[in-house]
GUROKE-194213 format. One record per atom (N, C-alpha, C): y, x, z; residue in three letters. Coordinates in steps of 0.2 Angstrom, whole numbers, plus 5000, padded with zeros to 4 digits. Layout:
N
YXZALA...
***
This chain:
182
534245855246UNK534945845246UNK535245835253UNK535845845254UNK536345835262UNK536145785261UNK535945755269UNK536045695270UNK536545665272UNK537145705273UNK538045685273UNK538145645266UNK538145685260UNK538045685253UNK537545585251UNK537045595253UNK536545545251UNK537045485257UNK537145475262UNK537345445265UNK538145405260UNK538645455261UNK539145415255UNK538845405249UNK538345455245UNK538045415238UNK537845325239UNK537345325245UNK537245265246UNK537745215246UNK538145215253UNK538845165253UNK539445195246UNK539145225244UNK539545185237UNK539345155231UNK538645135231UNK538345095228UNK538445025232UNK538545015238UNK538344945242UNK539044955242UNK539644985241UNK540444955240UNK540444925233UNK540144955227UNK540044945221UNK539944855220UNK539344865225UNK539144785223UNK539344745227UNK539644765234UNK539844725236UNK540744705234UNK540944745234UNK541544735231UNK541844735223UNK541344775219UNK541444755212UNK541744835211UNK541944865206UNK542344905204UNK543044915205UNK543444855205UNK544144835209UNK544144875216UNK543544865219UNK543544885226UNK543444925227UNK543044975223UNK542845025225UNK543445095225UNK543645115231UNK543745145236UNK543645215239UNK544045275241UNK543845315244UNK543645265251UNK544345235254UNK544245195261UNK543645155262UNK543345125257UNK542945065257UNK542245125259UNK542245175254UNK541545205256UNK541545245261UNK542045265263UNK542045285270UNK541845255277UNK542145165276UNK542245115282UNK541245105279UNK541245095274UNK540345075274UNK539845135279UNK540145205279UNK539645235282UNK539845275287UNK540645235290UNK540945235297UNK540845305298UNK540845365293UNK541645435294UNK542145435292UNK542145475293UNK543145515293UNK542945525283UNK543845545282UNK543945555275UNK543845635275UNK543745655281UNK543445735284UNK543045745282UNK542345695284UNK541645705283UNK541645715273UNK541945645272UNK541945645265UNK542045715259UNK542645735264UNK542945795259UNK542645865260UNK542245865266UNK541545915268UNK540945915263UNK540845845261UNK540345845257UNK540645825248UNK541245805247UNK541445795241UNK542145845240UNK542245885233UNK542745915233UNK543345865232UNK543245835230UNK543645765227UNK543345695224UNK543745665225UNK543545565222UNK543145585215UNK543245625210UNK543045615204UNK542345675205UNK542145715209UNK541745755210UNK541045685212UNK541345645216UNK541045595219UNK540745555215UNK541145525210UNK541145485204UNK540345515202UNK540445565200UNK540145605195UNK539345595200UNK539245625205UNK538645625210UNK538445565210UNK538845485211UNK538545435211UNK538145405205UNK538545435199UNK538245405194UNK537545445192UNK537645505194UNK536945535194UNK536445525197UNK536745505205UNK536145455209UNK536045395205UNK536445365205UNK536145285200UNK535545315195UNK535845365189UNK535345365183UNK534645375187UNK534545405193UNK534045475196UNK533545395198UNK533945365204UNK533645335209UNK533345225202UNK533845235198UNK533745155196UNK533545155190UNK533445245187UNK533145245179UNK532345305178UNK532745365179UNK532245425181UNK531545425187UNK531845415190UNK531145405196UNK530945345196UNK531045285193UNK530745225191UNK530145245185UNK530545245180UNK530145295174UNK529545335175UNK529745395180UNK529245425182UNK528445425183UNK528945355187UNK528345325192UNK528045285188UNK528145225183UNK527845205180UNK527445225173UNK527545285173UNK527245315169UNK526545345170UNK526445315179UNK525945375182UNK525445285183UNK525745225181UNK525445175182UNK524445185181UNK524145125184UNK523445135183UNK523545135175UNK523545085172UNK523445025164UNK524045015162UNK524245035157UNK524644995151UNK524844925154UNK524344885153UNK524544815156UNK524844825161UNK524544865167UNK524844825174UNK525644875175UNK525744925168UNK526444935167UNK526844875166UNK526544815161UNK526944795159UNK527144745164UNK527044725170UNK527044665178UNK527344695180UNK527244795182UNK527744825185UNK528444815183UNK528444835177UNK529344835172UNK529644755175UNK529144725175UNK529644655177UNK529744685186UNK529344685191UNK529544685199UNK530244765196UNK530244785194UNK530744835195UNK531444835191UNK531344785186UNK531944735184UNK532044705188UNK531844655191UNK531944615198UNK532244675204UNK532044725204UNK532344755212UNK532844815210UNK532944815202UNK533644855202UNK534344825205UNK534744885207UNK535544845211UNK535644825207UNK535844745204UNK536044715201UNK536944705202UNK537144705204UNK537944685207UNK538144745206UNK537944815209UNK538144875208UNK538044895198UNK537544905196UNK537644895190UNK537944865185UNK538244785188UNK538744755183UNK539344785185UNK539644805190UNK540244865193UNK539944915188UNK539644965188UNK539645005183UNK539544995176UNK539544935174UNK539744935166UNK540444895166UNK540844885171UNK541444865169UNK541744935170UNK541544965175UNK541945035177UNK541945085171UNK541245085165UNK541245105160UNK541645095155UNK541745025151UNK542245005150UNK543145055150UNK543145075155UNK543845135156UNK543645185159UNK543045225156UNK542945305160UNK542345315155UNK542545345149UNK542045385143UNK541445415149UNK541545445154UNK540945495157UNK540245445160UNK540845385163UNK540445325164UNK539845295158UNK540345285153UNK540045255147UNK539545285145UNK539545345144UNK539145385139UNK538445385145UNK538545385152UNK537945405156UNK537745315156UNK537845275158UNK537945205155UNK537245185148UNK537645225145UNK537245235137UNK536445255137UNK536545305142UNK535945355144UNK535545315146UNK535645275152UNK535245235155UNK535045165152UNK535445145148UNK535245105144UNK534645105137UNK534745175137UNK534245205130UNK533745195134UNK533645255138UNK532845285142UNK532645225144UNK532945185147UNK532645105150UNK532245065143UNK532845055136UNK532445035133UNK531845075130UNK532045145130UNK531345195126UNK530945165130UNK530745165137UNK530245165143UNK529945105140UNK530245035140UNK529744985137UNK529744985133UNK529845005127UNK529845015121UNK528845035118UNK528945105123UNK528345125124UNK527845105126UNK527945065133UNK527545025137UNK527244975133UNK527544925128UNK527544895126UNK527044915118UNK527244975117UNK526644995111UNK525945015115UNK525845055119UNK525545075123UNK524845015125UNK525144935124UNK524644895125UNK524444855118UNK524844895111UNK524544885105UNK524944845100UNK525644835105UNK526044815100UNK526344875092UNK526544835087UNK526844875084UNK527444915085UNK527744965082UNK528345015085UNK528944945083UNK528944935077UNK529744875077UNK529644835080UNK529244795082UNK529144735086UNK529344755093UNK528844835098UNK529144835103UNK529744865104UNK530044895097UNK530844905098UNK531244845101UNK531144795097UNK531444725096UNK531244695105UNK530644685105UNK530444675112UNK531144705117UNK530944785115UNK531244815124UNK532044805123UNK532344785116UNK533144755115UNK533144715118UNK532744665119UNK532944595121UNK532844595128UNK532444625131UNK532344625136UNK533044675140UNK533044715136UNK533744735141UNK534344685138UNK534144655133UNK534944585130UNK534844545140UNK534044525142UNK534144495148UNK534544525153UNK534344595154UNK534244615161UNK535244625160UNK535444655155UNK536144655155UNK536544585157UNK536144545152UNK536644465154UNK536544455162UNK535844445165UNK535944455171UNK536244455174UNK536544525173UNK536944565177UNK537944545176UNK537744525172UNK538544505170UNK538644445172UNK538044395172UNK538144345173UNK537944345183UNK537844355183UNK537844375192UNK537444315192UNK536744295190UNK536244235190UNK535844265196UNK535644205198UNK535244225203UNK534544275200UNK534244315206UNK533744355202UNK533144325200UNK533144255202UNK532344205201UNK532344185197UNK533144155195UNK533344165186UNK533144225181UNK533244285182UNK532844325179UNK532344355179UNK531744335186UNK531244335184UNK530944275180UNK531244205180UNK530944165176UNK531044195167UNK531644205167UNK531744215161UNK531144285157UNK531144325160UNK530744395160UNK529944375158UNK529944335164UNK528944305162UNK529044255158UNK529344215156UNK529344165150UNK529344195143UNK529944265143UNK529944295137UNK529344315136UNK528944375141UNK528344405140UNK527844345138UNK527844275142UNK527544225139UNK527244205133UNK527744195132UNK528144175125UNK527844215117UNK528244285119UNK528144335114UNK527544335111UNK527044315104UNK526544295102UNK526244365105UNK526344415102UNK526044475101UNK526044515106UNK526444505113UNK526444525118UNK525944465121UNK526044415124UNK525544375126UNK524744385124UNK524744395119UNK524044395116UNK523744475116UNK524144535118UNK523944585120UNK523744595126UNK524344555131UNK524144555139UNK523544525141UNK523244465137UNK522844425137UNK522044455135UNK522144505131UNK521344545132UNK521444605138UNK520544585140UNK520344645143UNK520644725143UNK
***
């Protein structure tokens, strides 16, 4: 991809989170990656062209290429320790900005949607994959995104969600006693 292109993709996730949705800005994402509204309009036809690129960066870089990758994991199991480090290291701030942004923009919402499914399909699987049943790891990979979304709206610290995350895997009779055989 342009690196002009990826450079504004970037500072408009970090205006996202840093400023919120309210904030987010042609100015804001410009002053974050210090060009002109020149450079921007070089590489974007317009603010909603933009729009559209960032949210496809989010799905590619915080749902898809995640995915990918853990799919190509050693074990089953040591999918299921992954999925927790990489609930930990998604933009947390910028994706609670994208489900307010959601909220008034159906294009947002529906992709919003997208990345909510595939996320829970991915554990969903992950979670049969070490032997649990299909309702039970349905139920599982809900709950676990019920977490990672409260998280996100609750703007808790992350150590708070990883507590919460290993406590539930904990916890869970039938996950616990799966992770716990060889």
């Amino acid at each position: 991809m342009n690196p002009l292109r990826e450079r504004f993709l970037a500072a408009g996730m970090t205006v996202l989170g840093r400023n919120g949705y309210a904030g987010f800005k042609q100015a804001a994402v410009c002053r974050q990656t210090g060009l002109t509204t020149g450079a921007f309009y070089h590489s974007f036809r317009n603010w909603k062209e933009f729009e559209a690129a960032l949210i496809e960066h989010w799905r590619a870089e915080a749902t898809d290429s995640i995915v990918a990758r853990l799919d190509v994991a050693p074990s089953p199991h040591e999918r299921i320790e992954a999925l927790i480090g990489v609930a930990l290291s998604l933009p947390h701030r910028s994706e609670a900005a994208i489900r307010v942004w959601a909220a008034g923009d159906a294009r947002v919402a529906e992709a919003l949607s997208a990345v909510d499914a595939a996320r829970r399909e991915a554990v969903a699987r992950y979670v049969r994959e070490i032997g649990i049943d299909a309702d039970h790891a349905d139920r599982f990979a809900a709950t676990s995104m019920l977490l990672l979304i409260g998280h996100e709206a609750a703007g808790t610290p992350v150590e708070e969600l990883e507590w919460s995350m290993r406590h539930f895997v904990e916890t869970d009779p039938q996950v616990a006693a799966a992770l716990a055989e060889p």
